[in-house]
LUMZATI-455162 format. One record per residue (C-alpha): residue number from 1; x, y, z. Coordinates in pm, whole numbers, plus 50000, padded with zeros to 5 digits. Each point is the difference from the previous one (the first is absolute). Layout:
nr->NUM; X->X; Y->Y; Z->Z
...
! end
This chain:
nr->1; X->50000; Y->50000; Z->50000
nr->2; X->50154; Y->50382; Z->49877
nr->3; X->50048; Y->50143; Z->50323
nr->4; X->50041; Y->50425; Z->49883
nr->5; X->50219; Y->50264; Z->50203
nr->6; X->50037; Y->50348; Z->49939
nr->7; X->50365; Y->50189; Z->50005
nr->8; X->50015; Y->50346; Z->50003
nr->9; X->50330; Y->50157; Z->49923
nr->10; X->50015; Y->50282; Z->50257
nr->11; X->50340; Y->50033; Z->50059
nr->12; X->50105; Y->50279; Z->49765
nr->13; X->50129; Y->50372; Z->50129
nr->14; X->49810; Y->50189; Z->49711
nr->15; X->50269; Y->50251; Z->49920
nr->16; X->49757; Y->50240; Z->49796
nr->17; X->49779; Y->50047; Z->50297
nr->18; X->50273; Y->50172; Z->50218
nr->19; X->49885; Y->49932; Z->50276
nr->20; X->50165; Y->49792; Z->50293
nr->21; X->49636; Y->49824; Z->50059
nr->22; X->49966; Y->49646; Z->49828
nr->23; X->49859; Y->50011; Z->49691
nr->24; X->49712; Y->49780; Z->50066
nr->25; X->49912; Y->50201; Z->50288
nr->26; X->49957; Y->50332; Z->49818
nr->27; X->49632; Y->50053; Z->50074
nr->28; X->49671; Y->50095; Z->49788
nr->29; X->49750; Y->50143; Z->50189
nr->30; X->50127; Y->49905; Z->50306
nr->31; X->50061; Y->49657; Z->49962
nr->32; X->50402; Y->49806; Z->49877
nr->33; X->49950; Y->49876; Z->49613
nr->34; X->50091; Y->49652; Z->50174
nr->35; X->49675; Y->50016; Z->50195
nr->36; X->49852; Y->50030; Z->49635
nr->37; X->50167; Y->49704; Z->49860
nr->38; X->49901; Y->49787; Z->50309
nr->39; X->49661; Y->50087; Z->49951
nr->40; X->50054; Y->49897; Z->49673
nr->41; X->50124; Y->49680; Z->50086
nr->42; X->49801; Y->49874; Z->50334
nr->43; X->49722; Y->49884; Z->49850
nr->44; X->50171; Y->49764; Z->49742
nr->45; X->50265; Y->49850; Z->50240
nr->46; X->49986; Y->49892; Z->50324
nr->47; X->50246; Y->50135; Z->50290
nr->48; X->50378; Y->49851; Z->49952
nr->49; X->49937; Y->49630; Z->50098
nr->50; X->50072; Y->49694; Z->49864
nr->51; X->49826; Y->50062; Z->49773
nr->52; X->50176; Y->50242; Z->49836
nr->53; X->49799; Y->50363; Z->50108
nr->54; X->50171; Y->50350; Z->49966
nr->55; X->50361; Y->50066; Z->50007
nr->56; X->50191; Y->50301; Z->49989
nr->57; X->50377; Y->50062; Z->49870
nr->58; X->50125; Y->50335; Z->50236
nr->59; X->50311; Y->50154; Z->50001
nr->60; X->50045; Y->50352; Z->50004
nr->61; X->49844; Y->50100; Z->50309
nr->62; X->49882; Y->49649; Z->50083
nr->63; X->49980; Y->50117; Z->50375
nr->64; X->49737; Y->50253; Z->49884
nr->65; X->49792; Y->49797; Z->49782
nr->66; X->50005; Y->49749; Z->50324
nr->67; X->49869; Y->50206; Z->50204
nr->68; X->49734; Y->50165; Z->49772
nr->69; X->49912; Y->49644; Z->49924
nr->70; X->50109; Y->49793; Z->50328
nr->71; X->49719; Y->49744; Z->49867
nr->72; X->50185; Y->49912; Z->49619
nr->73; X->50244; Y->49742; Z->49972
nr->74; X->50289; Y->50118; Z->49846
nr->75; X->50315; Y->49902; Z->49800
nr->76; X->50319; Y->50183; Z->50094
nr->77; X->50192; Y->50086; Z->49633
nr->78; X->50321; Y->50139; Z->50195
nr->79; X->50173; Y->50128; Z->49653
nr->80; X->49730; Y->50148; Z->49765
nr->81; X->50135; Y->49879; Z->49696
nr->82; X->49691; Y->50011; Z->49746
nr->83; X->49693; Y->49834; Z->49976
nr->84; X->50107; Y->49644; Z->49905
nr->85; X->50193; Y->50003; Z->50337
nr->86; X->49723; Y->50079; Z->50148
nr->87; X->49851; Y->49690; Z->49909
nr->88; X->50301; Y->49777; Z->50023
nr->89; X->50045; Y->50117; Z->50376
nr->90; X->49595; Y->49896; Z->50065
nr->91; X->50029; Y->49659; Z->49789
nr->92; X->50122; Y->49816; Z->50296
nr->93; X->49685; Y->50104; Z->50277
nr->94; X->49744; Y->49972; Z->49682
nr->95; X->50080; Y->49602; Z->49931
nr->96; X->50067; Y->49943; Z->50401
nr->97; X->49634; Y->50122; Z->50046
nr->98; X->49892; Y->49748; Z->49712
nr->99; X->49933; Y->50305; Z->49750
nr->100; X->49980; Y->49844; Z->49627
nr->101; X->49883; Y->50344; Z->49846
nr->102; X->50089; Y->50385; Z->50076
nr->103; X->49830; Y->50275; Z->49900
nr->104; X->50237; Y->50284; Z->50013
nr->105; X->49896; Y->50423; Z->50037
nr->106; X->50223; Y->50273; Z->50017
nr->107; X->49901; Y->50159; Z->50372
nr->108; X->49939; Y->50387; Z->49804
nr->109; X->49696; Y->49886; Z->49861
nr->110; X->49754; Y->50183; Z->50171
nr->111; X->49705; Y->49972; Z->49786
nr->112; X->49998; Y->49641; Z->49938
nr->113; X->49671; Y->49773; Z->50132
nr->114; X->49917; Y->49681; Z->50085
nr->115; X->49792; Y->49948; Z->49680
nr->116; X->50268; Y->50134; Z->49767
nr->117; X->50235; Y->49730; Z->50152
nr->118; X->49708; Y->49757; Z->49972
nr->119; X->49961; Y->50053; Z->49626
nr->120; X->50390; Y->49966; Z->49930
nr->121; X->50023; Y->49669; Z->50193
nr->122; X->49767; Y->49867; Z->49776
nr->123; X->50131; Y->50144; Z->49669
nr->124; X->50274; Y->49864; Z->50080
nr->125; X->49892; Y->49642; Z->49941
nr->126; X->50258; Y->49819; Z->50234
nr->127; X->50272; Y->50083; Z->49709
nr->128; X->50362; Y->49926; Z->50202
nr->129; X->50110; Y->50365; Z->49988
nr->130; X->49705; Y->50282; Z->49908
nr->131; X->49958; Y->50370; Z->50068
nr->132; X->49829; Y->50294; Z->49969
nr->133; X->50033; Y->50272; Z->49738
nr->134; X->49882; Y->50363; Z->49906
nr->135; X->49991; Y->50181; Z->49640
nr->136; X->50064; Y->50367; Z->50092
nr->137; X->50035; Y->50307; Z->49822
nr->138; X->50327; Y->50138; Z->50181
nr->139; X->50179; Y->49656; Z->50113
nr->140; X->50263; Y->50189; Z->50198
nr->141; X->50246; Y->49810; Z->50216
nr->142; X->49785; Y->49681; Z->50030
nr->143; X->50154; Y->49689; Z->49822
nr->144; X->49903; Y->49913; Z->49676
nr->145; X->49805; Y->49657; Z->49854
nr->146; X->50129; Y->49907; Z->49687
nr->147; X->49831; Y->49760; Z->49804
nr->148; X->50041; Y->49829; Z->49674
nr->149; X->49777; Y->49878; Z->49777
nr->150; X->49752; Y->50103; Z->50274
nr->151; X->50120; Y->49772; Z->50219
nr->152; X->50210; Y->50098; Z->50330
nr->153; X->50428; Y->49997; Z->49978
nr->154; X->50107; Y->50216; Z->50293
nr->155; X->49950; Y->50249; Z->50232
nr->156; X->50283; Y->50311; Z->49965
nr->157; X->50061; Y->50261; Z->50305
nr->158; X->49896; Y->50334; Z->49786
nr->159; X->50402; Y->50121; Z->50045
nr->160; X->50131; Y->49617; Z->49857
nr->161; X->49740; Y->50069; Z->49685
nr->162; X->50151; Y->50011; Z->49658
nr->163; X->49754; Y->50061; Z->49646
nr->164; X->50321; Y->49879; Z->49780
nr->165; X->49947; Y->49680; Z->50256
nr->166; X->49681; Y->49957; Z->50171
nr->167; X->49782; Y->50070; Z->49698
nr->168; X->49764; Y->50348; Z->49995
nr->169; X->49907; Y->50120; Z->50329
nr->170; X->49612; Y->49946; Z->50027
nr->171; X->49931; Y->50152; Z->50296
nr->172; X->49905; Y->49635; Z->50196
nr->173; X->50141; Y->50028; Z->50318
nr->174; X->50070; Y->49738; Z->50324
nr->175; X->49726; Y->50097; Z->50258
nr->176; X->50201; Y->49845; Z->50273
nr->177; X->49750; Y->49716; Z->50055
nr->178; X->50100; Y->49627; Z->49964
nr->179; X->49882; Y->49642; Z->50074
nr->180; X->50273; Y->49740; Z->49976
nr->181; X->50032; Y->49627; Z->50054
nr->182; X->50260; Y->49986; Z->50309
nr->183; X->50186; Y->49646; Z->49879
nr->184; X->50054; Y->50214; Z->49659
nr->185; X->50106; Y->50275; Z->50177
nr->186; X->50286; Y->49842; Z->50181
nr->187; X->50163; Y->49851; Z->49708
nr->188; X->49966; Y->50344; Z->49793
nr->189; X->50109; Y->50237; Z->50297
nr->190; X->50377; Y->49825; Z->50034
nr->191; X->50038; Y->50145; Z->49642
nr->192; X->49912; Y->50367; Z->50049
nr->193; X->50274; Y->50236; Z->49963
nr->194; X->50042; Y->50356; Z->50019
nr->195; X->50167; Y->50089; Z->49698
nr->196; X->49808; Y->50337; Z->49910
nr->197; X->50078; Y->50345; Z->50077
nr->198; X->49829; Y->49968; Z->50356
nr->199; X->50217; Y->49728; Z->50117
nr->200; X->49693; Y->49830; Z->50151
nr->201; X->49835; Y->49684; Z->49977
nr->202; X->49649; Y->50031; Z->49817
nr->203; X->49699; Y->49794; Z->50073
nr->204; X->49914; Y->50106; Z->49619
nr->205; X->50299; Y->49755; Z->49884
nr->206; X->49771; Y->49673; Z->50118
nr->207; X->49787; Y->50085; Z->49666
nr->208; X->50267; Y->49943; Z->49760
nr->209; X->50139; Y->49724; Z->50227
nr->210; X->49697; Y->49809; Z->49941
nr->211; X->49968; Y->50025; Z->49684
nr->212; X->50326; Y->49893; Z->49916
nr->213; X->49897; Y->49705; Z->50222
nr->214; X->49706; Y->49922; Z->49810
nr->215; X->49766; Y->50116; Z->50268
nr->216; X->49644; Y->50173; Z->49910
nr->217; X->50036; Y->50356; Z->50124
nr->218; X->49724; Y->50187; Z->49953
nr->219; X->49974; Y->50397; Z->49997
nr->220; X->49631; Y->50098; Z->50122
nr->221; X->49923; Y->50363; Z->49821
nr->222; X->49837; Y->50216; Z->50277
nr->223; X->49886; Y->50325; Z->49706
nr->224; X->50097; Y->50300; Z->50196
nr->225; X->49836; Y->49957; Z->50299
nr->226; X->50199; Y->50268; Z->50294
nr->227; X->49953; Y->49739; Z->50268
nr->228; X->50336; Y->49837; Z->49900
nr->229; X->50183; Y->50268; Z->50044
nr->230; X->50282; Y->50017; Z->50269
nr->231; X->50081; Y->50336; Z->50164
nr->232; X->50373; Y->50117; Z->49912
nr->233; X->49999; Y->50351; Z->50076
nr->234; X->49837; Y->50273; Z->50186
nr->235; X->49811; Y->50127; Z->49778
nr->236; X->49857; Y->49634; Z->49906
nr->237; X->49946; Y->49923; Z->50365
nr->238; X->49765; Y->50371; Z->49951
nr->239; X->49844; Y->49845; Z->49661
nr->240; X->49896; Y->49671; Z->50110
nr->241; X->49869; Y->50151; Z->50350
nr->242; X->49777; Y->50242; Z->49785
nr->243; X->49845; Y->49688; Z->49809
nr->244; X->49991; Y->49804; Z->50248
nr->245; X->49772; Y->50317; Z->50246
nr->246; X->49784; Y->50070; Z->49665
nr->247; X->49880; Y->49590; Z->50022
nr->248; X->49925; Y->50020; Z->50337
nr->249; X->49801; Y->50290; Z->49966
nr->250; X->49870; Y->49851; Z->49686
nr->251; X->49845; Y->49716; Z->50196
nr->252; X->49904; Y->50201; Z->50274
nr->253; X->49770; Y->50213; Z->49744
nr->254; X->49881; Y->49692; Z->49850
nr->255; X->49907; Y->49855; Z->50333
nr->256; X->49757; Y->50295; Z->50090
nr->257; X->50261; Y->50195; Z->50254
nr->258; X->49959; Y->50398; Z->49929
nr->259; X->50332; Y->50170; Z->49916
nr->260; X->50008; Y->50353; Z->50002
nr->261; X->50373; Y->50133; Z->49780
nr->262; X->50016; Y->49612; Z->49974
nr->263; X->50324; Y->50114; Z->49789
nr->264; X->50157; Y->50093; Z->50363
nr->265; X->49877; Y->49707; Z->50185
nr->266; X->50274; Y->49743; Z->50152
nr->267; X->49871; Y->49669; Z->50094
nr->268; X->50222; Y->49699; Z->50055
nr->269; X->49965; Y->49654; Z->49793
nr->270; X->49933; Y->49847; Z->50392
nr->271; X->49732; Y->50281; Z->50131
nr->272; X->49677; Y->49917; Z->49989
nr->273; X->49710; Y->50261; Z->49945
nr->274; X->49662; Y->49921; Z->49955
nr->275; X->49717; Y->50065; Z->49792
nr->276; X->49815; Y->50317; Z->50077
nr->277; X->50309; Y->50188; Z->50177
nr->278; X->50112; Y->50317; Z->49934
nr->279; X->50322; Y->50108; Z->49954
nr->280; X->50146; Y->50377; Z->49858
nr->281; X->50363; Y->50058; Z->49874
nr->282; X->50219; Y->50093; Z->50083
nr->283; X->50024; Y->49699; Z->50232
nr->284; X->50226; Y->49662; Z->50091
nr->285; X->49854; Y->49682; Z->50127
nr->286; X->50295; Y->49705; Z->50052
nr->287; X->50061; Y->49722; Z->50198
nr->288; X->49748; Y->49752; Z->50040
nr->289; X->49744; Y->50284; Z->50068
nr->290; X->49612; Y->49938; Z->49995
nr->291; X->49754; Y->50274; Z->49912
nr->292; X->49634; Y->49872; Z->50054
nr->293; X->49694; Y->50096; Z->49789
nr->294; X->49867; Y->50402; Z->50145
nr->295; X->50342; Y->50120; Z->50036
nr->296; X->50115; Y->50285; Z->49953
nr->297; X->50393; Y->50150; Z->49923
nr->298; X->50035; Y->50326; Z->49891
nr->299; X->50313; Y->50132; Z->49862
nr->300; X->50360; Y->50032; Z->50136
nr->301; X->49946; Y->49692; Z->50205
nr->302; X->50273; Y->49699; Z->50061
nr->303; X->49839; Y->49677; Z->50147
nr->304; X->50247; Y->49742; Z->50022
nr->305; X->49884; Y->49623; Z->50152
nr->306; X->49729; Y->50114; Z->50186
nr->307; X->49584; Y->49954; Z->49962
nr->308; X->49764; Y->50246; Z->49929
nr->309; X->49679; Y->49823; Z->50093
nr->310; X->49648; Y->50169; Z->49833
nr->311; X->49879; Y->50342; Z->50030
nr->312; X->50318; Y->50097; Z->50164
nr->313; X->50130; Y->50323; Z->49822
nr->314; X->50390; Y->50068; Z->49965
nr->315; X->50020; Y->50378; Z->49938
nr->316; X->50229; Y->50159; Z->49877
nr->317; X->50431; Y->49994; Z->50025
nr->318; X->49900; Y->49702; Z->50299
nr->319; X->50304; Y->49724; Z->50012
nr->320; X->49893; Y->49665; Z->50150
nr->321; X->50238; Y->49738; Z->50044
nr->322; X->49917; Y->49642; Z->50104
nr->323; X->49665; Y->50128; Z->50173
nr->324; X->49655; Y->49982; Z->49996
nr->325; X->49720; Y->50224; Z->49930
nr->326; X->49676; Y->49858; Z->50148
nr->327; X->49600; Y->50042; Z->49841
nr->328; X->49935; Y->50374; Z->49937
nr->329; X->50339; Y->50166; Z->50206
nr->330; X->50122; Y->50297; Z->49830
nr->331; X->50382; Y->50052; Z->49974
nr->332; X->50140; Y->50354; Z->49931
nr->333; X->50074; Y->50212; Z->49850
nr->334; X->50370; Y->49982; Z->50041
nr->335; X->49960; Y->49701; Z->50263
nr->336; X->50280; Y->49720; Z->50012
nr->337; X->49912; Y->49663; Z->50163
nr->338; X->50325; Y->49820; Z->50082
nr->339; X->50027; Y->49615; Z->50039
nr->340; X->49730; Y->49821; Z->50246
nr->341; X->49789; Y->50326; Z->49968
nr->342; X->49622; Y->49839; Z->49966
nr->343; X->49724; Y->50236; Z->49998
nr->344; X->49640; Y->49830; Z->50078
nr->345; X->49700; Y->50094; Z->49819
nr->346; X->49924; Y->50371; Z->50003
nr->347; X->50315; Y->50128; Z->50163
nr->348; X->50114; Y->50319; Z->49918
nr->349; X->50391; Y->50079; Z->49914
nr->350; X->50026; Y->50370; Z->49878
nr->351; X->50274; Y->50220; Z->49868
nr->352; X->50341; Y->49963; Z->50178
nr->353; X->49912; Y->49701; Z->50214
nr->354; X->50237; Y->49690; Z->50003
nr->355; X->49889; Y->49664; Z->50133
nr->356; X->50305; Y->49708; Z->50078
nr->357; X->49906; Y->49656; Z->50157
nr->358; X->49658; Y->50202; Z->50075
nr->359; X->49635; Y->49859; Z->50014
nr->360; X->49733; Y->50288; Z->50001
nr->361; X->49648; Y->49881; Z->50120
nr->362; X->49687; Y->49997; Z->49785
nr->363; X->49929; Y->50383; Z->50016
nr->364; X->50297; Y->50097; Z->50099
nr->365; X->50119; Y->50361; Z->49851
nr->366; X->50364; Y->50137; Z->50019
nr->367; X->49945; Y->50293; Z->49771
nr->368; X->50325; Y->50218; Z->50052
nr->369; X->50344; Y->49980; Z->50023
nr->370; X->50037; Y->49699; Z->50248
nr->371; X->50239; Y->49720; Z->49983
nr->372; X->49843; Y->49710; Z->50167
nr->373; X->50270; Y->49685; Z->50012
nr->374; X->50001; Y->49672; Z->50230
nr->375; X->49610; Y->50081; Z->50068
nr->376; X->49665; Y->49884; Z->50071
nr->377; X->49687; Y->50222; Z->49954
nr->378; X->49707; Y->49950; Z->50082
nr->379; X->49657; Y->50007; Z->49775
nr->380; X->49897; Y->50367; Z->49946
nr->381; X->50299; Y->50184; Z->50241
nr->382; X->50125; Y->50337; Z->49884
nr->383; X->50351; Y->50061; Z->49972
nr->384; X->50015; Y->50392; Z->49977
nr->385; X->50234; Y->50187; Z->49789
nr->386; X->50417; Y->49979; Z->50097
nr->387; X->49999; Y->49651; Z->50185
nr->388; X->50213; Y->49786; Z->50048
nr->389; X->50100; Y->49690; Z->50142
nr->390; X->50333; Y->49964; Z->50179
nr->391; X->50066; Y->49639; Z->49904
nr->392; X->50432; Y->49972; Z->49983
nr->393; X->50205; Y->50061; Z->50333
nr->394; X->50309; Y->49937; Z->49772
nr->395; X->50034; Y->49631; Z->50061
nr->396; X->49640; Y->49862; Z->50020
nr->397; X->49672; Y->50085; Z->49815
nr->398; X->49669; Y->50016; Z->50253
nr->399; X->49625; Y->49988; Z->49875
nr->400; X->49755; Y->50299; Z->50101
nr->401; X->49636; Y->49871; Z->50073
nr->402; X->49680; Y->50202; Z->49962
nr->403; X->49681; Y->49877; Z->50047
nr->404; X->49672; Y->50093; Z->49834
nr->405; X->49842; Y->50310; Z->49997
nr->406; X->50291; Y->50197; Z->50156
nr->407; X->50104; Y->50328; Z->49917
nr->408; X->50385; Y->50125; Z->49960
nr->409; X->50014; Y->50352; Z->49998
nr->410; X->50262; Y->50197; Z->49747
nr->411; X->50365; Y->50023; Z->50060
nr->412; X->49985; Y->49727; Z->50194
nr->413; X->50300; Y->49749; Z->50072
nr->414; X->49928; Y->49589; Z->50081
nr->415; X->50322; Y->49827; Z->50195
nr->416; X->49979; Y->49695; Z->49941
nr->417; X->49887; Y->49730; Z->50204
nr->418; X->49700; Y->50184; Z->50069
nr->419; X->49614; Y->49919; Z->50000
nr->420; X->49711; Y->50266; Z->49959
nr->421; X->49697; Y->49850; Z->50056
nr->422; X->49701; Y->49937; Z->49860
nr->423; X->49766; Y->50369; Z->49987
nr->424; X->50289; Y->50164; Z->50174
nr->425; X->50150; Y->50382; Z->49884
nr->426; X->50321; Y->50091; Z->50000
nr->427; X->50053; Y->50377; Z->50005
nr->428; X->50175; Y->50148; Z->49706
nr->429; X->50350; Y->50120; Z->50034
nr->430; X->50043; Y->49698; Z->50282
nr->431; X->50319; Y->49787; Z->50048
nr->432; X->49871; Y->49656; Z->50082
nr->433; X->50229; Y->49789; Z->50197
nr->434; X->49762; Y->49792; Z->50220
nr->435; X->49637; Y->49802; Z->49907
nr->436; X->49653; Y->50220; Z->49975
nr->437; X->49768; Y->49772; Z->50129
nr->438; X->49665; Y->49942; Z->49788
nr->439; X->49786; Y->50312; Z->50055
nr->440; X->50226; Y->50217; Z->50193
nr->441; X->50221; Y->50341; Z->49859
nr->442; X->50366; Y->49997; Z->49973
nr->443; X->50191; Y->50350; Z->49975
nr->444; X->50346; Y->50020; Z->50066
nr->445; X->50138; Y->50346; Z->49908
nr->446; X->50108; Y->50316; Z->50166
nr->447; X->49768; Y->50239; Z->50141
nr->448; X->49973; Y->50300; Z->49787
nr->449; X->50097; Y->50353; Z->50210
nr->450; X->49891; Y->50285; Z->49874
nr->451; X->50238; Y->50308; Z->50044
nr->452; X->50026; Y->50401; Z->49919
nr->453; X->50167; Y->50034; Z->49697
nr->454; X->50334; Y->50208; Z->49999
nr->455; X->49968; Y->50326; Z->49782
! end
């Protein structure tokens, strides 16, 4: 039985990005263009098992792509020495984990998807060696096919291609996407050499190599379709992000969400936003954000892994990250809920409030310049304008308590621990160092003296 892995070569420095980041983590909207690929991948092969699963070759800032992706097995290429090394240096964990096929994907691939892959595995028929191909207008650096007769010879790296040699220069290119018969691959790889003007060992070289061997390698013509391109360059990383934002917001259209400047409307491939919500641009959605049907964001806003549950309205230049915004709360203007910040339903966050590791109660309304961290509010408390909770002595962080119903006057400061209780008032301009029990008044600030004033 075939047992199928995938490889993806994610090793390489890409020089023309200039950048010190690995290339396969140089992000479109917000997420690494290896994130793409895996989604690519995940639902054609299992997890790296036995049975073959998902592999990928690192090398240039291996550490980093570990730790962006602590969950991928990986294949150390120590010396990046081209493409066919690549492979070479995986061959040995592919047959140990009883692989008999690999389909291999460049990691800069960040449009590619699961049924694109689909339809090339089965164009490509089970031939020993096949792989995928684009006619373009402006071939560029990408390696050339060259066929005679119609039928593939070789695959030339775009600086190794010669007209007086290769034949006229059609504009078929390698896509970067191949399917190859691992017991064919191991007695072809041994004769790879890197005698071009790269001094590197190609994967492309394995075409040829078959055929001389007699093997059936079959090139699969993809048309021109942009979701086989790999990312080189800046300004390609800026080109494919641009497609790949107008498809989302494409689909979004198409799937009844309202889009106001759609044309400045960020959304990432692994948000979700559902039918009926509204959204204005400018605004940014990443992460694996939700945005429920009756939901409104209005321009200027960033929401980044966080929920905005219906009838909840984001307004405007609000920042959320990895929060929640419960049934009908209001956030903002200019509002920025930190990590652990959960509003319940119809809570109130206004301009210049920040919530961290904060729940507000059902009701609850913090409408002015408060920062509320490491706290518990209580269902329909006001937090007046200026407060704050006192949650870091410098070594630990402490959780402020308020119960239901109270009342925190302006200007005032929370030192954490403390407790207001439930239907208790706080007077504004207050210090609060010890507990206000439920229903009782805490003020703790100088008396005011009135004197004559000096002429």
């Amino acid at each position: 039985m075939a047992k199928p892995a995938a490889l993806i070569l994610a090793a390489g420095k890409g020089t023309r990005m200039r950048s010190p980041r690995p290339k396969v983590l140089q992000e479109l909207l917000a997420e690494p263009m290896l994130a793409y690929v895996l989604a690519a991948l995940r639902p054609l092969f299992s997890e790296a098992d036995d049975a073959g699963g998902i592999w990928a070759v690192v090398g240039h800032g291996a550490a980093e792509v570990e730790s962006a992706f602590p969950d991928l097995a990986t294949i150390t290429q120590a010396q990046q020495l081209g493409t066919g090394h690549a492979l070479a240096t995986a061959l040995p964990t592919l047959q140990e984990h009883g692989a008999t096929h690999v389909l291999v994907v460049n990691g800069d691939v960040p449009l590619l998807t699961a049924d694109i892959v689909a339809r090339f595995l089965a164009a490509a028929g089970g031939a020993p060696i096949a792989f995928a191909s684009l006619s373009l207008d402006d071939a560029g650096a990408y390696g050339r096919v060259v066929r005679r007769g119609g039928n593939v010879a070789a695959i030339v790296e775009a600086r190794d291609f010669d007209p007086a040699l290769h034949g006229e220069d059609t504009g078929e290119v390698n896509a970067g996407l191949y399917f190859l018969d691992v017991e064919a691959v191991a007695r072809l790889l041994p004769r790879i050499n890197n005698d071009n003007k790269s001094g590197e060992y190609y994967i492309t070289d394995l075409v040829a190599l078959g055929i001389e061997e007699g093997l059936t390698v079959r090139g699969v013509n993809c048309g021109a379709d942009e979701s086989l391109l790999g990312v080189n360059s800046p300004a390609e990383l800026a080109r494919m992000e641009e497609l790949l934002r107008a498809r989302i917001v494409a689909r979004l259209l198409e799937g009844g969400v309202t889009l106001h400047a759609p044309g400045l409307v960020r959304v990432g491939p692994f948000a979700e936003v559902a039918p009926g919500a509204e959204l204005t641009g400018p605004c940014e959605i990443y992460g694996r954000s939700r945005v429920e049907a009756g939901a409104r964001i209005e321009s200027h806003c960033v929401v980044r892994g966080s929920t905005v549950k219906s009838g909840a309205q984001i307004r405007s230049f609000s920042h959320l990250e990895h929060a929640e915004a419960g049934e009908g709360s209001i956030v903002g203007p200019f509002a920025r809920l930190r990590p652990g910040a959960l509003l319940e339903p119809d809570s109130h966050v206004g301009n210049f409030v920040e919530l961290k590791n904060a729940r507000l109660g059902r009701g609850a309304k913090a409408n002015h310049l408060s920062y509320l961290g490491d706290a518990e509010i209580g269902a329909a408390a006001n937090i007046g304008a200026g407060t704050i909770t006192c949650n870091y002595d410098g070594v630990h962080k402490h959780r402020t308590v308020i119960g239901a119903h109270a009342f925190i006057g302006s200007n005032t400061a929370l030192v954490a621990p403390v407790e207001v209780g439930a239907g208790a008032l706080v007077g504004a301009g207050s210090v609060i160092t010890r507990d206000v029990p439920a229903g009782e008044m805490g003020i703790a600030r100088g008396r005011q003296k009135n004197l004559p004033r000096r002429s």
